[in-house]
C-alpha positions in Angstrom: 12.8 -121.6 -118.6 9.9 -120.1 -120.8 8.8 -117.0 -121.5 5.6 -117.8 -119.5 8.1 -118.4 -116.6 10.3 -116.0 -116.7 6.9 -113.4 -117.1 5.3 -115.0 -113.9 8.9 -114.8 -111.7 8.6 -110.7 -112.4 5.4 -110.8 -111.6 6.1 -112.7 -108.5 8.8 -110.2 -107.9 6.8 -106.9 -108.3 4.1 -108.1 -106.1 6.8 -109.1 -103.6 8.7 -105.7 -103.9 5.4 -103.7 -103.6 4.3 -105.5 -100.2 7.2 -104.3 -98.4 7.5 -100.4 -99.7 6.5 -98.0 -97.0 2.8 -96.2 -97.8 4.9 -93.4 -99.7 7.0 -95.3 -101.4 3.9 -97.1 -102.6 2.2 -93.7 -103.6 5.4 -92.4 -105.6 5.7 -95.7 -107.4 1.7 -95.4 -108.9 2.4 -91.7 -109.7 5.4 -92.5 -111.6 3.1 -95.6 -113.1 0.4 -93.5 -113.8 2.6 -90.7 -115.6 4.2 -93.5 -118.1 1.3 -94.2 -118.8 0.3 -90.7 -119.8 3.1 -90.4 -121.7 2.7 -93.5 -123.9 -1.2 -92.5 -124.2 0.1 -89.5 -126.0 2.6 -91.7 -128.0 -0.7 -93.9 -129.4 -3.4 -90.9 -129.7 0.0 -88.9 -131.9 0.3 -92.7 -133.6 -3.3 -93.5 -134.1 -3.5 -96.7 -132.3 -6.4 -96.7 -131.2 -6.4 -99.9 -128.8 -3.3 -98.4 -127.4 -4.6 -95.8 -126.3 -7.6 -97.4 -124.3 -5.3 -99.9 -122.7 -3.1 -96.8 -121.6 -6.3 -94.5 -120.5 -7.5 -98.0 -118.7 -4.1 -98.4 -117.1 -3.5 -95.0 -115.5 -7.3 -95.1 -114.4 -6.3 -98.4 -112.4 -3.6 -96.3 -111.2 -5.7 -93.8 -110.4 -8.2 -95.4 -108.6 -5.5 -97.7 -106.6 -4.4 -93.3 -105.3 -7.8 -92.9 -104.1 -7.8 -96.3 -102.1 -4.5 -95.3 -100.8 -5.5 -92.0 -99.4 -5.9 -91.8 -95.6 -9.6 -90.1 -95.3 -8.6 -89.1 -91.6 -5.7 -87.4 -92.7 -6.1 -83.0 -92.7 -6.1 -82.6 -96.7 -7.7 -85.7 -97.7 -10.8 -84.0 -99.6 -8.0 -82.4 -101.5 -6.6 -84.7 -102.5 -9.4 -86.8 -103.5 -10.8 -83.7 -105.2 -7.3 -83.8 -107.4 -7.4 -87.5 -108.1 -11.3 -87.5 -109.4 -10.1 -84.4 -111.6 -7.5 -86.2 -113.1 -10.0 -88.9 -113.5 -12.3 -86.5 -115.5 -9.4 -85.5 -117.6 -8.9 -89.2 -118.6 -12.4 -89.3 -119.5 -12.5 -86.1 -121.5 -9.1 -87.5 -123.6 -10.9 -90.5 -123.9 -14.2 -88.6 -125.4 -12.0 -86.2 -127.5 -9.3 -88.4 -128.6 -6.9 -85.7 -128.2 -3.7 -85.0 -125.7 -5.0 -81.6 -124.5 -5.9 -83.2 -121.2 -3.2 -85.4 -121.0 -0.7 -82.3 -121.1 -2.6 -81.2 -118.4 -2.6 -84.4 -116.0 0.9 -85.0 -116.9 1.9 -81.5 -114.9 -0.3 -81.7 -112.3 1.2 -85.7 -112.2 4.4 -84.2 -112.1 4.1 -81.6 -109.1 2.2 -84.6 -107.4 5.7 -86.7 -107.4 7.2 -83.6 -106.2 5.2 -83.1 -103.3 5.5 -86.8 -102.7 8.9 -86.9 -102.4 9.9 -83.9 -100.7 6.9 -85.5 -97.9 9.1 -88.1 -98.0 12.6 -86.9 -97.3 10.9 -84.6 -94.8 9.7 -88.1 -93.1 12.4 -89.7 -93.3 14.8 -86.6 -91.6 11.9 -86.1 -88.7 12.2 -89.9 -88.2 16.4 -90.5 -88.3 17.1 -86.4 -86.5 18.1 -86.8 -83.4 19.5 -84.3 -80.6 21.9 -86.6 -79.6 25.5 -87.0 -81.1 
């Protein structure tokens, strides 16, 4: 097997795994996508690699915008939530402008509570849907 093949089988498999993950489990894995790529944006702007860095910014942007297709706009706190994810946005386009991490110390917190809020949604989910009364 060559490397080509092995590449396209993972491929193959992530595409596969993400198609049957529940909508949170969907959101949770692009948040956690989205802050490795913050991190290794910082990595390449502390480095000075230049291309790096735009493949990261371009990356977590993808993420990004991938969030905002996901969000249910008949959902209560949509707006919010779309109001966070253009933010974050505009920070990736202000670290982009200024070259520096400033912003991206910033998205990567508010990246952070985002998992956190995801996940606790989640287990609270997941008890509403498996509590019963019965014994």
């Amino acid at each position: 097997m060559t490397t080509v093949d092995i590449e396209k089988a993972i491929q193959i498999y992530k595409e596969a795994s993400a198609s049957t993950l529940s909508m949170m489990e969907y959101v949770l894995l692009l948040l956690n996508e989205l802050q490795k790529n913050i991190q290794q944006c910082k990595q390449a702007i502390e480095a000075g690699d230049t291309a790096e860095r735009n493949r990261t910014l371009r990356k977590a942007q993808d993420f990004l915008f991938e969030l905002m297709t996901t969000t249910d706009h008949q959902a209560e706190r949509s707006d919010r939530l779309m109001a966070i994810y253009l933010h974050m946005n505009q920070c990736l386009v202000q670290t982009h402008l200024t070259k520096t991490t400033e912003q991206l110390d910033h998205l990567e917190e508010m990246t952070v509570q985002l998992i956190a809020s995801w996940q606790v949604a989640k287990q609270v989910t997941r008890r509403r849907n498996f509590t019963t009364d019965r014994l």
